[in-house]
N, C-alpha and C positions, 0 to 999 in steps of 0.2 A: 504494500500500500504506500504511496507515496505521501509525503509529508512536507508543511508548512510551515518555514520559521519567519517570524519578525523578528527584527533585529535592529538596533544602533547602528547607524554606518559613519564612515568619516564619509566627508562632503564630496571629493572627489572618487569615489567610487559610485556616484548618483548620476557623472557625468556621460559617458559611453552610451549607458541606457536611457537616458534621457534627449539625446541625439537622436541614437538611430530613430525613438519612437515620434519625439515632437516636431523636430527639424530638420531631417536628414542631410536636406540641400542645403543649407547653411552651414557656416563655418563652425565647429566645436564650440566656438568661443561664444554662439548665440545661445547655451545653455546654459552658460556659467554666468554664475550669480553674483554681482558684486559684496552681497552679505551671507555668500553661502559658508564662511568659515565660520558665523555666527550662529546658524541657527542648529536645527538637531535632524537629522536624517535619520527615516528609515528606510531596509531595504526588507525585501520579503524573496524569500529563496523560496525554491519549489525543487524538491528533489537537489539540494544544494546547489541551483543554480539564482542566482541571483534574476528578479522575473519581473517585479515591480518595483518602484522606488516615491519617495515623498520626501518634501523637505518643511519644517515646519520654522517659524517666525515670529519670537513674541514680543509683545508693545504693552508693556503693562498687565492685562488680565485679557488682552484681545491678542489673539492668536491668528496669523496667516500659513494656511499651509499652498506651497507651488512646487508646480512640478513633478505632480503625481501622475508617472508614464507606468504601463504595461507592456510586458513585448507584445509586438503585434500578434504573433501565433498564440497567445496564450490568452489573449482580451476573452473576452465573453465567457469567463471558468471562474470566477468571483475572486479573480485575486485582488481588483482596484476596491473591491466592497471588504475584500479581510481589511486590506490597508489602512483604507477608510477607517473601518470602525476600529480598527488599532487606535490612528490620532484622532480619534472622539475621547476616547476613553483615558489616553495618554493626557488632553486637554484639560477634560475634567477633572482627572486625580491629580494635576498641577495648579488648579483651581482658576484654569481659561473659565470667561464670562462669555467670550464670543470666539468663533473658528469661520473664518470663511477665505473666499480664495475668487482667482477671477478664473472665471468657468467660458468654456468653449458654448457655445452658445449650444452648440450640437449635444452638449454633454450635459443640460441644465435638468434635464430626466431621471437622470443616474444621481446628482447632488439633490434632488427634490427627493428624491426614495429616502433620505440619508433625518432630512425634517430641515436642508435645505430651502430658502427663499431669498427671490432676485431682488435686489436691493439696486435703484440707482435705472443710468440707462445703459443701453447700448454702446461697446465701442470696438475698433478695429487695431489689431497690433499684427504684422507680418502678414497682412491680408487675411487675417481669420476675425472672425466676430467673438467677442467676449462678451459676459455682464459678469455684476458682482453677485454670489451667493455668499448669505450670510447664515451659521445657525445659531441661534440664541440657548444658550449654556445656563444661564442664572436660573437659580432656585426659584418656582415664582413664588415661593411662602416665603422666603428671603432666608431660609433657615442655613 
């Protein structure tokens, strides 16, 4: 039976996977992240191959995750959904109030399953359509 790990990654092992998935035709260097030694990466192996990746960004109690790629062959087998609810719960027990990220506009289905909502308008970066998804995190009893 094959098996699932998430894990910590150093920033530069999120690079490679993050190419070939988001930007192939662009330069490496359109994946890397000017605050990527700052924040916290995960990578998610599949059978110890390394499959998905995420990078996550905190500002106080508001948390940004980018750059959440899957290899292509393996999209649609819930590995961006483990990931996902990996930095949900990573957010929470850090005591994130908010986690959101700018979403492919294509992709705003998959972040709505999640409790996901588009905040803001429409815009375009590299030729592709974004918005912002936001998830709200706080207690509503305030507890």
């Amino acid at each position: 039976m094959s098996e699932i790990q998430i894990e910590q990654i150093r920033y530069e092992l999120t690079w490679h996977l993050r190419h070939k998935v988001m930007y192939p035709n662009l330069p490496i260097e359109s994946i890397k992240l000017k605050n990527d030694p700052d924040g916290i990466h995960f990578g998610l192996y599949y059978d110890d191959k390394l499959t998905a990746v995420v990078s996550i960004f905190k500002d106080g109690k508001i948390y940004q995750f980018r750059k959440l790629a899957t290899l292509s062959e393996e999209q649609k087998k819930g590995f961006g959904s483990s990931l996902l609810e990996h930095v949900i719960s990573f957010v929470k027990n850090e005591g994130g109030e908010k986690l959101w990220c700018n979403a492919r506009v294509t992709a705003t289905k998959f972040y709505s399953k999640f409790g996901f909502l588009q905040h803001g308008s429409y815009f375009v970066e590299n030729d592709i359509d974004f918005v912002i998804m936001e998830l709200d995190l706080k207690d509503p009893l305030g507890t």
